[in-house]
C-alpha positions as CSV (number, residue, x, y, z in Angstrom):
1,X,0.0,0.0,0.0
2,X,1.4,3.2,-1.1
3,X,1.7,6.6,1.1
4,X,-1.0,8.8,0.8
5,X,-0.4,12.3,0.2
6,X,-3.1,15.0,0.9
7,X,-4.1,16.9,-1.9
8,X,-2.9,20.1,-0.4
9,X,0.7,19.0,-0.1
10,X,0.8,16.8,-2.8
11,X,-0.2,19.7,-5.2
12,X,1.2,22.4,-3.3
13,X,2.6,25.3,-6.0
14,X,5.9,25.6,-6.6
15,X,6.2,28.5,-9.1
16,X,4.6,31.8,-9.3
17,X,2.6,30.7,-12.5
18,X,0.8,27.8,-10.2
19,X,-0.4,30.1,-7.9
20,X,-4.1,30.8,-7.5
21,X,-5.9,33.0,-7.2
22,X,-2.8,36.0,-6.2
23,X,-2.2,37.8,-9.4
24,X,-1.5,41.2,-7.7
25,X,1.0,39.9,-5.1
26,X,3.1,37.2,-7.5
27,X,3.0,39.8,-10.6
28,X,4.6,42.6,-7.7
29,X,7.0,39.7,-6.6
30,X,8.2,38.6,-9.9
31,X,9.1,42.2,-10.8
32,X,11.1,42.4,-8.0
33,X,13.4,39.8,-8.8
34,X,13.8,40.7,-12.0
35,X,14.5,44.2,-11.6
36,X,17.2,43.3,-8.0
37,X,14.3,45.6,-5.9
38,X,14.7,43.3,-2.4
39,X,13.0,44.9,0.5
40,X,14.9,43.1,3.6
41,X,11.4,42.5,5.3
42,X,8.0,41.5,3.8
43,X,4.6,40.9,5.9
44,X,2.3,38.3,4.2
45,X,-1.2,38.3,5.7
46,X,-4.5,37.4,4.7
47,X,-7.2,34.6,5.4
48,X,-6.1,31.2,6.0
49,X,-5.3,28.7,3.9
50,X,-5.1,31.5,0.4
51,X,-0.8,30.8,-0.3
52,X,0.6,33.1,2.3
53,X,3.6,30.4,3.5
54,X,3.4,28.4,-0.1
55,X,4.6,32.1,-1.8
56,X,7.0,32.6,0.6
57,X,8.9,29.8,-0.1
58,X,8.5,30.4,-3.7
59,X,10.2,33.7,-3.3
60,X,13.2,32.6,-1.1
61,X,13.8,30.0,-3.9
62,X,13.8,32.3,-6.6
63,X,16.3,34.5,-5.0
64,X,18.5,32.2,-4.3
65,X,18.3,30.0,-7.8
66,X,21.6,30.1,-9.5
67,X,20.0,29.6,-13.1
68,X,16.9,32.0,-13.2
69,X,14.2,31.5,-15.7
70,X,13.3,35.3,-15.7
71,X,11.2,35.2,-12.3
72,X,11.1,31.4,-11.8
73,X,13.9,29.2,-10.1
74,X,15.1,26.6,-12.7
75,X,14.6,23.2,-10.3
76,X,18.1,22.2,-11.0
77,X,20.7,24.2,-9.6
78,X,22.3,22.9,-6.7
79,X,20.2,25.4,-4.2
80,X,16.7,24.8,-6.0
81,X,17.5,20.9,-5.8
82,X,18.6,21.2,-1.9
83,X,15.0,23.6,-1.5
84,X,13.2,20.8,-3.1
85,X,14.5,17.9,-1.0
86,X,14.1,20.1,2.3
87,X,18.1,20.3,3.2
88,X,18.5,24.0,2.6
89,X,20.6,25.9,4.7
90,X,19.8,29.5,3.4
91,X,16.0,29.1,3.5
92,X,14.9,28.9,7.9
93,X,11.2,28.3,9.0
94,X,10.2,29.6,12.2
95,X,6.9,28.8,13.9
96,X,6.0,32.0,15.9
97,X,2.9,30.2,18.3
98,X,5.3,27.9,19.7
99,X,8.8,29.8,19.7
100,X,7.3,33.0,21.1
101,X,9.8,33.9,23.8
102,X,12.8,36.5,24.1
103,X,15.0,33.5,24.1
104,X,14.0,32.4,20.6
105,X,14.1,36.0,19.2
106,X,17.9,36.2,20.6
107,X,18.8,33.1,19.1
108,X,17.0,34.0,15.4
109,X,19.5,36.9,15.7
110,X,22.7,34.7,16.2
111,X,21.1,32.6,13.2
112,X,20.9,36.2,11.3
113,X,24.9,36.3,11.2
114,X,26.0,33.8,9.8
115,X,26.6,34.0,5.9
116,X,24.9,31.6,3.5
117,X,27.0,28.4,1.8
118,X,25.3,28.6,-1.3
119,X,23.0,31.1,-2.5
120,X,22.8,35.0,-2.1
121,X,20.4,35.3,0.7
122,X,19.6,33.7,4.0
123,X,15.7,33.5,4.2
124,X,14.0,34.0,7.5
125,X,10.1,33.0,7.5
126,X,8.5,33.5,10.5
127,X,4.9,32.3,10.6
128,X,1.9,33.3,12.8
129,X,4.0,36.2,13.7
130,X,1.4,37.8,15.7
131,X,1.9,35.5,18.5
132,X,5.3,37.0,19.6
133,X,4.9,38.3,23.0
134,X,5.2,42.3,23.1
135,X,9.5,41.7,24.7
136,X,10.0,39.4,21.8
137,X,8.5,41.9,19.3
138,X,10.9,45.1,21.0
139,X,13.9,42.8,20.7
140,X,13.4,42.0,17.4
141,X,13.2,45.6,15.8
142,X,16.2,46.7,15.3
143,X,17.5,43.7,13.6
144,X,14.3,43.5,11.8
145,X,15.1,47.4,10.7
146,X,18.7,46.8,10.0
147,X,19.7,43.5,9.2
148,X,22.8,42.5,7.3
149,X,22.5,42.1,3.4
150,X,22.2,38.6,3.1
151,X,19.1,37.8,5.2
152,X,15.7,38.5,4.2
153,X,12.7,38.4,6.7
154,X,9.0,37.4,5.7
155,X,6.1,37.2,8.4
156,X,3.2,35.4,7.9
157,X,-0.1,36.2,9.6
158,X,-3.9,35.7,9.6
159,X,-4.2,38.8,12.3
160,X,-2.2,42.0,11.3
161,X,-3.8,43.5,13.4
162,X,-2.2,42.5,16.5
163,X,1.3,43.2,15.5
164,X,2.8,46.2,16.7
165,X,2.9,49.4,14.6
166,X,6.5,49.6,15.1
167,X,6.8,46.3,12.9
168,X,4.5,47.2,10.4
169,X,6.2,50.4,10.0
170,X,9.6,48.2,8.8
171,X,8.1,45.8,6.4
172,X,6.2,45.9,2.6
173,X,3.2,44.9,3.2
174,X,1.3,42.3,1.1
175,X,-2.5,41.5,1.3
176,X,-3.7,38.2,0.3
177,X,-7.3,38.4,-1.1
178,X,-9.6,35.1,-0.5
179,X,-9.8,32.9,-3.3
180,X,-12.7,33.0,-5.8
181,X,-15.3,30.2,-6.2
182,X,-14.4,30.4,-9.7
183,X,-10.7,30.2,-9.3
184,X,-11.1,27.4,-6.8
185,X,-13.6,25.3,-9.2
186,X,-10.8,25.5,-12.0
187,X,-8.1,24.6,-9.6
188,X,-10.3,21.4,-8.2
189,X,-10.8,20.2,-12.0
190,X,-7.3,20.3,-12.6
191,X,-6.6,17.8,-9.6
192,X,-9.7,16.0,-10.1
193,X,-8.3,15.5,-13.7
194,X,-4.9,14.6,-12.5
195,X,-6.2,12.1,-10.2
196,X,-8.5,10.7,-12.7
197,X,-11.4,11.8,-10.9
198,X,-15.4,11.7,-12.5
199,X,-16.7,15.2,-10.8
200,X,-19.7,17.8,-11.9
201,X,-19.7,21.3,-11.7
202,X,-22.3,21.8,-8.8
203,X,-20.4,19.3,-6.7
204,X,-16.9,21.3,-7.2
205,X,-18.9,24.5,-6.5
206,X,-20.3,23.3,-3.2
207,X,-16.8,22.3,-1.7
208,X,-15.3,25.7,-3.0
209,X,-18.2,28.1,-1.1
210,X,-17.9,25.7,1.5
211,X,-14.5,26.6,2.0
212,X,-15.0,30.1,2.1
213,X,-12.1,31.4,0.3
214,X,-9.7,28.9,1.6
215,X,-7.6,26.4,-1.1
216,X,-5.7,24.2,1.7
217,X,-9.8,24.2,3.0
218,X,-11.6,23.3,-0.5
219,X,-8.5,20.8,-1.2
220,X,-9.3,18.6,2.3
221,X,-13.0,19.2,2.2
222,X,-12.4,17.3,-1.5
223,X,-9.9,14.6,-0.3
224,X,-12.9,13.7,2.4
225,X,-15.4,13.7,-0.9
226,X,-13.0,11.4,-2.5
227,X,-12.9,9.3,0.0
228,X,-17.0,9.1,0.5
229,X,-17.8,9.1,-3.1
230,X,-14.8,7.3,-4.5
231,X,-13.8,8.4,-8.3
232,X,-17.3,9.6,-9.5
233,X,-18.2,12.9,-7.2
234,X,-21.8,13.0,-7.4
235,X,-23.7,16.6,-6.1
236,X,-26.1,14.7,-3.2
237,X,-23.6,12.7,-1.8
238,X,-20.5,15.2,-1.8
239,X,-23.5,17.7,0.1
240,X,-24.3,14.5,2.3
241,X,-20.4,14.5,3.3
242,X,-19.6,18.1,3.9
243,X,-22.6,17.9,6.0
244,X,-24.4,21.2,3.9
245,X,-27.7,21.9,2.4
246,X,-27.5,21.4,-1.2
247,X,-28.6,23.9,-3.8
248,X,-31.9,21.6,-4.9
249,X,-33.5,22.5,-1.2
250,X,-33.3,26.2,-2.0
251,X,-34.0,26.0,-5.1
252,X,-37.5,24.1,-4.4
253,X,-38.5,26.0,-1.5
254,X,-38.2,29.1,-3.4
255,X,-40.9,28.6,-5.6
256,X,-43.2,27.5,-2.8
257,X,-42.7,30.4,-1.6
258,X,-43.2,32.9,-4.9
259,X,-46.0,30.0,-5.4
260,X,-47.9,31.6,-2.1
261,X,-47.6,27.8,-0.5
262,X,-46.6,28.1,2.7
263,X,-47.7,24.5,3.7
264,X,-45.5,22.9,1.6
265,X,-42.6,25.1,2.6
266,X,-43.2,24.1,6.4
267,X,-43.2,20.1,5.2
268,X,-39.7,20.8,3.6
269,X,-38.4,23.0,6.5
270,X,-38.9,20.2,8.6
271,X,-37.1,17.8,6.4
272,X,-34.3,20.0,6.5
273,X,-34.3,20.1,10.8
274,X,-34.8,16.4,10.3
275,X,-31.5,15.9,8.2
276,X,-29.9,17.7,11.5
277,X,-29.4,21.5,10.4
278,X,-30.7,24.2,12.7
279,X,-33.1,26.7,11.6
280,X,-30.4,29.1,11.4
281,X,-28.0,27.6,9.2
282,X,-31.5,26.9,6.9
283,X,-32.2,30.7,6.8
284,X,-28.7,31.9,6.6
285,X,-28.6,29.6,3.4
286,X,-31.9,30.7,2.5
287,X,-31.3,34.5,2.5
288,X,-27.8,33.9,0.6
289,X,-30.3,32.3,-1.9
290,X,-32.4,35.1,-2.0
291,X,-29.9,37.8,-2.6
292,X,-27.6,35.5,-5.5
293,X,-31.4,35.9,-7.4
294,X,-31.5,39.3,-7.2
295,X,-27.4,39.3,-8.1
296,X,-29.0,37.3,-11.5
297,X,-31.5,39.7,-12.5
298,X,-29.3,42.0,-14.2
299,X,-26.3,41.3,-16.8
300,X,-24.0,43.9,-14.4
301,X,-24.1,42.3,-11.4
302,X,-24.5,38.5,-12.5
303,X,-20.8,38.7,-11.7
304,X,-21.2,39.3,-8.0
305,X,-22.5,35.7,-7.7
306,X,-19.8,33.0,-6.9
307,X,-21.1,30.0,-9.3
308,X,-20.2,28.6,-12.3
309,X,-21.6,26.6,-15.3
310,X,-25.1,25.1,-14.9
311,X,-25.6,26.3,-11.8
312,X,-25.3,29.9,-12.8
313,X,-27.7,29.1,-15.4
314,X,-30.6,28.0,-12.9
315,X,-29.8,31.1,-10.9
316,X,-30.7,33.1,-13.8
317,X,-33.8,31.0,-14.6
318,X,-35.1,31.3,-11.4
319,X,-34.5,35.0,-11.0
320,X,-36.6,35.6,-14.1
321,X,-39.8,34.3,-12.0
322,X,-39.2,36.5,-9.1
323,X,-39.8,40.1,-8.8
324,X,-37.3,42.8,-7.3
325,X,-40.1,43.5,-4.3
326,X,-40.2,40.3,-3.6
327,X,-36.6,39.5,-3.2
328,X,-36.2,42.7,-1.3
329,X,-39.0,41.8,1.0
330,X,-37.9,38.1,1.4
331,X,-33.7,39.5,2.5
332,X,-35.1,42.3,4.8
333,X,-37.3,39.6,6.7
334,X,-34.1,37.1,6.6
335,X,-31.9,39.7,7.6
336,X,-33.8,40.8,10.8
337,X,-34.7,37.1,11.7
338,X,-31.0,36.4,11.7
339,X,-30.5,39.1,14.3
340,X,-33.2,37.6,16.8
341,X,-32.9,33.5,16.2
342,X,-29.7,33.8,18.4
343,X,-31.9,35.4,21.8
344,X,-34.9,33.2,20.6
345,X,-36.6,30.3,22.7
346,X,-38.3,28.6,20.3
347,X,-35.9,29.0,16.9
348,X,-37.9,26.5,14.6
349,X,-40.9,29.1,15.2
350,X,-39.6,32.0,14.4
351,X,-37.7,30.4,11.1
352,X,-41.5,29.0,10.4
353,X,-43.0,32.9,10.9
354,X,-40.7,33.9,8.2
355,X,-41.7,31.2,5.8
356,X,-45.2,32.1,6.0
357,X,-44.4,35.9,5.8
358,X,-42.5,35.2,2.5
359,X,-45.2,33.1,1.2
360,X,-47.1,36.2,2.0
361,X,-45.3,38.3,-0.2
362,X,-45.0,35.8,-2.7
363,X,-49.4,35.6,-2.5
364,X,-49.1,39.5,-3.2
365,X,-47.3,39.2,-6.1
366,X,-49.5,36.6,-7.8
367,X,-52.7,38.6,-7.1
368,X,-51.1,41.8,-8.1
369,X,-50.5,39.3,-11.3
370,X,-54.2,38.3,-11.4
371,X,-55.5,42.1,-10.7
372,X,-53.8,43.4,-13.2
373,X,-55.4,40.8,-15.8
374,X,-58.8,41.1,-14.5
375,X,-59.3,44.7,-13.2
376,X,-62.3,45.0,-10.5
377,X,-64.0,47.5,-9.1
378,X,-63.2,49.1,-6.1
379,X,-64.8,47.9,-2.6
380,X,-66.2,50.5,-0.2
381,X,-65.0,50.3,3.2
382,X,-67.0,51.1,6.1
383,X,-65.9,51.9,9.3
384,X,-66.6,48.6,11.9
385,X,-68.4,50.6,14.8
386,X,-71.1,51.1,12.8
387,X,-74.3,49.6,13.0
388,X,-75.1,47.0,9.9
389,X,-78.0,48.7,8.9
390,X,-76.1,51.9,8.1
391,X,-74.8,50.2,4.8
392,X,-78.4,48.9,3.4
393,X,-79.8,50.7,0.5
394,X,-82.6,52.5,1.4
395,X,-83.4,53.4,-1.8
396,X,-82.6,52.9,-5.3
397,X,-80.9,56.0,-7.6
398,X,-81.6,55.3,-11.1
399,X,-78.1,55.7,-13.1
400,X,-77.2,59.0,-14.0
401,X,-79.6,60.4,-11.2
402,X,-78.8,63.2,-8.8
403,X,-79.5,62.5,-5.1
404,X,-82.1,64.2,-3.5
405,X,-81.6,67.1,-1.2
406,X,-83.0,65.3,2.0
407,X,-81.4,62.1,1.3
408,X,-78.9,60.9,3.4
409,X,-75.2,60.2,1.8
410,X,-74.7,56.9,3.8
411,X,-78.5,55.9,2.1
412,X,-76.9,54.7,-1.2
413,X,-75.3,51.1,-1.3
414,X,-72.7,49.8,-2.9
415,X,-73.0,47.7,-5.7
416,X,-73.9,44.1,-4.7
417,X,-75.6,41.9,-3.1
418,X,-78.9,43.4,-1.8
419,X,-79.6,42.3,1.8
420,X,-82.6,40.4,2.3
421,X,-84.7,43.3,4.2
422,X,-83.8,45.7,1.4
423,X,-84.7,43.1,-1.5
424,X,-88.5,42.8,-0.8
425,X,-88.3,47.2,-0.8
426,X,-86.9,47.7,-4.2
427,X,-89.3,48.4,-6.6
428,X,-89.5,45.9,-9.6
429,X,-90.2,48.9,-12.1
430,X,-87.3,50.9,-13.9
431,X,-86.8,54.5,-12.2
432,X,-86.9,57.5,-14.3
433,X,-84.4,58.6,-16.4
434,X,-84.5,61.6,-14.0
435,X,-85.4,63.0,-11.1
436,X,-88.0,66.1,-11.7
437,X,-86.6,69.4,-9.8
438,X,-89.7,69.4,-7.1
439,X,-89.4,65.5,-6.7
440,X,-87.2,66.6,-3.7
441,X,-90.4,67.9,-1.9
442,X,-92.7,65.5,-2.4
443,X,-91.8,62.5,0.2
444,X,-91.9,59.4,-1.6
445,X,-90.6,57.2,1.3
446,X,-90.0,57.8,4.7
447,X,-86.1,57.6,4.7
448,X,-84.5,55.5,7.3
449,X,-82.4,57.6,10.1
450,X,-79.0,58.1,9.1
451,X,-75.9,56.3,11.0
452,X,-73.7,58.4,13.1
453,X,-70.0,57.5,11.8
454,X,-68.2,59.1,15.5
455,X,-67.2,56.4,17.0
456,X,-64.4,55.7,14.8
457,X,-63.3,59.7,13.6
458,X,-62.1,59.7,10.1
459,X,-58.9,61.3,9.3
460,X,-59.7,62.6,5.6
461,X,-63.4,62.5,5.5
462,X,-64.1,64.3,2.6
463,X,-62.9,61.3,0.7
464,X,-65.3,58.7,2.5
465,X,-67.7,61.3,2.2
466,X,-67.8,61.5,-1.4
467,X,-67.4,57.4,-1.7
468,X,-70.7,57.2,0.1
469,X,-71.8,59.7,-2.2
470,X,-71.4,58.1,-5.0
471,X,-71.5,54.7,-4.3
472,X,-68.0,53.8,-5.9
473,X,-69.6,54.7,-9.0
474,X,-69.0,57.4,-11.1
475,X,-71.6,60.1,-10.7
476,X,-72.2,63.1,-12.7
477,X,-69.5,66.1,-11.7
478,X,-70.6,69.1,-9.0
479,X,-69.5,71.9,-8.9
480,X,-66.5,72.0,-6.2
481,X,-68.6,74.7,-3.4
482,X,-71.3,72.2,-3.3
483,X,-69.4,69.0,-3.1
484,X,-67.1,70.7,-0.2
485,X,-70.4,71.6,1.2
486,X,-71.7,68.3,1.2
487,X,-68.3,67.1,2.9
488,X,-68.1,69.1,5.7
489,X,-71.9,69.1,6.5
490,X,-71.9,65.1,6.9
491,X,-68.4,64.9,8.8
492,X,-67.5,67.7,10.8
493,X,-69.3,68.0,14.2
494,X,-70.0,72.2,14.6
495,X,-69.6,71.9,18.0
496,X,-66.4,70.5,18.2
497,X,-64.2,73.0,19.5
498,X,-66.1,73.4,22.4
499,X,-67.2,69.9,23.3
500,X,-63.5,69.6,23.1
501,X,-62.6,72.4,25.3
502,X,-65.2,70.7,28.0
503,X,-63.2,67.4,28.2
504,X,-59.9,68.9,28.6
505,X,-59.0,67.5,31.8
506,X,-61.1,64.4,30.7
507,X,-58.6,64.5,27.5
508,X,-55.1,64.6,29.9
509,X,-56.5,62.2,32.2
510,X,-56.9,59.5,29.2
511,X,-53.5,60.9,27.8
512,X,-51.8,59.9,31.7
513,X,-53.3,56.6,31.7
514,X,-52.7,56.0,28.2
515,X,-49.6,57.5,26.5
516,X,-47.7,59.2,29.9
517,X,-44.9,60.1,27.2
518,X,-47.4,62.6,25.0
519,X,-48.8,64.7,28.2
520,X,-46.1,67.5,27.9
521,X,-47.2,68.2,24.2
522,X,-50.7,67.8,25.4
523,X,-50.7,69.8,27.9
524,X,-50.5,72.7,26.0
525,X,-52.8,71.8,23.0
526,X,-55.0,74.5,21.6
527,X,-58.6,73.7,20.1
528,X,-59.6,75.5,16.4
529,X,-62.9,74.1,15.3
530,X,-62.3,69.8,14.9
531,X,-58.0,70.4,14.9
532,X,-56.2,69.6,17.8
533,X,-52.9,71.5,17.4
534,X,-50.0,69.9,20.0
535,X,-46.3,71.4,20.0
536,X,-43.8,69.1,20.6
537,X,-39.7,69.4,21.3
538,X,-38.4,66.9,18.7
539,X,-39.0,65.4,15.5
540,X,-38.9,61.8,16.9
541,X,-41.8,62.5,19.5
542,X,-43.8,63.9,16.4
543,X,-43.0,60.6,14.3
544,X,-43.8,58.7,17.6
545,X,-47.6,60.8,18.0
546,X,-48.9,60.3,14.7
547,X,-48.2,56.8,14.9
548,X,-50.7,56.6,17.3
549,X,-52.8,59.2,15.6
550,X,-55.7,57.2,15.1
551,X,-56.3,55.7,17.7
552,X,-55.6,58.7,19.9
553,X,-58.4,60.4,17.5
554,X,-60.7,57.7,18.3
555,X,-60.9,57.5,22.3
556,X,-61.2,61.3,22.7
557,X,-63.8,61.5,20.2
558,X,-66.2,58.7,22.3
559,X,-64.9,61.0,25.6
560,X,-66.0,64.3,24.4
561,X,-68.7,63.0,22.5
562,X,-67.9,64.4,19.2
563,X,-69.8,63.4,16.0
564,X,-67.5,63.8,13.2
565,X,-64.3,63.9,11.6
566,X,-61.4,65.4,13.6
567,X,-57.9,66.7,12.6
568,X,-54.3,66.1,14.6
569,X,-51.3,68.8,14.1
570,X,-48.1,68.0,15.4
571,X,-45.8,70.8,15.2
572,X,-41.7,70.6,16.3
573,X,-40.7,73.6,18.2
574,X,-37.0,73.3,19.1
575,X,-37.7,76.1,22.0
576,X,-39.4,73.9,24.4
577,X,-36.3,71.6,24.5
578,X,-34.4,74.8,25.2
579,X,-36.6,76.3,28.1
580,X,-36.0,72.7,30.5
581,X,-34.5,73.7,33.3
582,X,-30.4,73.0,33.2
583,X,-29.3,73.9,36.6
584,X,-29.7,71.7,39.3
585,X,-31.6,74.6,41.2
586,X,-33.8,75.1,38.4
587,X,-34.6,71.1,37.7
588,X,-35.6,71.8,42.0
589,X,-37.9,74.1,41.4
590,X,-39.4,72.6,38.4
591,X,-40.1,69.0,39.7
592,X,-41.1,71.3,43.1
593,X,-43.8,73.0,41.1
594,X,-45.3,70.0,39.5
595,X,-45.0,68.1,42.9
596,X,-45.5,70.2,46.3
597,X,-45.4,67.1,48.2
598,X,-41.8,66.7,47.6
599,X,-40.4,69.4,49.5
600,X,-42.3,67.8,52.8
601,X,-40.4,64.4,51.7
602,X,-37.2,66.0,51.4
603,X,-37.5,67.3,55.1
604,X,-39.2,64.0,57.0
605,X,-36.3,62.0,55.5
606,X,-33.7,65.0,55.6
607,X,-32.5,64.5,52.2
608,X,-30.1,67.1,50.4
609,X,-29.5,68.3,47.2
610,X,-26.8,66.8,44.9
């Protein structure tokens, strides 16, 4: 049985030209060497597992080659032959984590001395550099500033920032970007081909975002899919291994959701919690999902999705079936679930919420589909306080017919159904083609008392007004006096400012019990005709009051007894924030004035000011 070799060793790059996925640092490298521009330290960091050590090595070889190829060491000169078979003696490996100490920093320098055999430079690579302790990093400085011509320092590290400034400050510093899906894909097919290895696209696209930008990462996670799947990688099974959801459950519980089917999306949900995920590795994968489709609805930014192939292709399908509100709607719901699941006690119903909520949106977007089709009229909407009998017909307006002086606007259905009561009423025979002008005065039926709409104040009644008017039908146009006429004489109670000026301590009494935050702006409200007018100190408090407009509207209308629309101004004047009291004398007095009773507290339990 022959030795194994991992992947990641076994195809570890050797030259410049091999490395992925780090144009911009080997291109800068290669010039170097050509041109004789050696720094005498260089800082490598970047994300683990994306070359940082492998080009280091390639550069100390380079350097040293006796028989260049431009950039590239030539693999047979007697240093590149001594590199390759790991007897160097100009090219030392340190392992900052374990040889952190002074000590080992006083005897690198002693190392530092000593002039190489063969070869022009002594290498010095120091990984995980940011685990020198802060004495080792101070005695290393001035070496590291100054060090003889021969040797050459390069650090390695995943954490830059944790090495001092003072280091940083001495070295050329070289980012190492993570490794693209794409680049990593193309990397895998090259082993897999190598290895004579059977492996589809999806499957190599799975292990490479699994690996999250990592190539020593991707090349284990596919040793491990090797080993599972043998020589033919198949998508399931290599998702199976690396223990991930595979792009198929995404892809189907997606369109449940644009489908409105939320029942369905539940039943696969719970095949996924079955498999052993938790909810939030579902929705995290879920809301990556969501945004790739958006990524694939437009040519510009289809490159902002990490796939390749086929798989790109279905992206792009599937993003043609989904609209933009829909997406958006589907990552802001995601987004803030992801925030909560952490603090949540019961995860599974809170990833379930969201399902249904996307389903939701999904439900909108087919009707909005279907409405646009098959246009319907507009439904009248009466308030629910009142009584049922208020929205019965009470009798019948020919087409084209103008309403009666004495008839009541809330007297006039809207098209439908009839009710039963009103059915047996309606006269069988057609009504005129119009209404005669004295017809007003001559009392054909008794009409039924009209419905008082108080309870539940409207906030632009003209609008309902003229709906009940008309009966969401077009009606002939009125001139705009009358029609304003007609508004404010059905909505607006005339004794409103006054009824309201009655129940002002009624009105702060509800605001104490109810809102204790609004009774400064309340307390100074002014009354003109059915507007309340409140000033308040900031622009949030103004938000924050007509949020709760309505309902505000509501309670002191049934408390003052008013019948009819009402009106709530908010306005922000900055000078009531200014006029608080500042001094601690002056906040005293205040709280003093509002309280009398405190001053006889202060002296039964002899309590100072501070």
């Amino acid at each position: 049985m022959s030795d194994f070799i991992v992947s990641a060793r076994k195809y570890r790059p050797a030259t410049f030209r091999s490395v992925v996925g780090q144009k911009h640092i080997t291109s800068t490298l290669q010039n170097a060497i050509e041109r004789g521009q050696l720094a005498h330290a260089y800082l490598f960091c970047g994300p683990r597992g994306v070359g940082k050590t492998t080009c280091a090595r390639i550069f100390a070889k380079a350097i040293n080659c006796l028989q260049p190829h431009g950039a590239e060491a030539c693999n047979t000169c007697e240093s590149c032959r001594s590199f390759n078979e790991g007897r160097s003696l100009n090219i030392h490996e340190l392992d900052a984590a374990s040889n952190n100490s002074v000590e080992d920093i006083r005897s690198l320098i002693e190392q530092v001395r000593i002039i190489p055999q063969v070869g022009r430079y002594s290498v010095f690579i120091i990984d995980e550099v940011h685990m020198l302790s802060a004495a080792a990093f101070n005695a290393f400085l001035k070496t590291l500033e100054e060090p003889p011509a021969h040797a050459i320092f390069i650090l390695a590290t995943t954490e830059k920032h944790k090495i001092l400034p003072t280091i940083l400050s001495r070295c050329q510093i070289y980012d190492f970007n993570r490794i693209r899906v794409e680049d990593s894909v193309e990397y895998l097919k090259y082993i897999a081909s190598e290895e004579g290895i059977t492996a589809d696209e999806e499957s190599l696209n799975l292990i490479s975002q699994k690996a999250d930008g990592g190539m020593r990462d991707a090349l284990s996670m596919f040793d491990k899919a090797v080993s599972f799947c043998g020589t033919t990688l198949d998508y399931r099974h290599v998702a199976q291994t690396l223990n991930v959801l595979d792009y198929d459950t995404y892809f189907g519980v997606t369109e449940m959701l644009l489908a409105g089917n939320y029942v369905d999306a539940l039943v696969a949900f719970d095949a996924v919690l079955s498999k052993g995920f938790s909810g939030q590795t579902f929705m995290a994968g879920l809301n990556r999902h969501m945004r790739d489709l958006l990524m694939a609805k437009r040519p510009e930014t289809l490159r902002l999705i990490e796939m390749t192939g086929t798989l790109l292709e279905r992206y792009r399908v599937q993003a043609e079936a989904c609209g933009v509100d829909f997406l958006f709607g589907a990552i802001a719901l995601l987004t803030d679930l992801d925030g909560k699941i952490r603090q949540s006690s019961n995860q599974r119903l809170l990833v379930e919420l969201g399902l249904m909520k996307i389903s939701g949106l999904g439900q909108k977007k087919n009707n909005d589909l279907t409405s646009s089709e098959e246009p319907q009229l507009p439904k009248l909407m009466v308030p629910s306080t009142a009584p049922a009998a208020a929205t019965q017909p009470t009798a019948q307006t020919a087409p084209g017919a103008t309403p009666t002086a004495g008839s009541n606007p809330t007297s006039i259905a809207n098209p439908g159904p009839p009710h039963p009561a009103a059915a047996t009423a309606t006269p069988t025979a057609p009504a005129p083609a119009a209404t005669p002008p004295d017809a007003a005065a001559a009392p054909a039926r008794t009409p039924r008392p009209a419905t008082s709409l108080h309870r539940k104040p409207l906030i632009s009644g003209t609008s309902l007004s003229e709906l009940l008017a008309t009966g969401g039908a077009p009606q002939p146009e009125q001139a705009p006096e009358q029609e304003a006429a007609q508004s404010v004489e059905a909505v607006i109670d005339p004794a409103c400012e006054s009824k309201l000026n009655e129940a002002r301590d009624r009105i702060l009494n509800l605001i104490r019990e109810r809102r204790p935050r609004f009774v400064p702006a309340f307390e100074g409200m002014v009354f003109h005709g059915n507007t309340i007018t409140v000033s308040v100190p900031t622009v949030e408090l103004r938000e924050e009051i007509l949020r709760n407009k309505t309902g505000m509207l509501m309670r002191i209308a049934e408390l003052a007894g008013i019948q009819g629309s009402m009106e709530l101004e908010v306005i922000v004047n900055e000078e009531i924030r200014a006029a608080r009291p500042i001094k601690l004398e002056d906040r005293v007095k205040y709280m003093t004035d509002k309280n009398p009773l405190l001053t006889e507290f202060r002296k039964a339990l002899d309590l100072e000011v501070e």
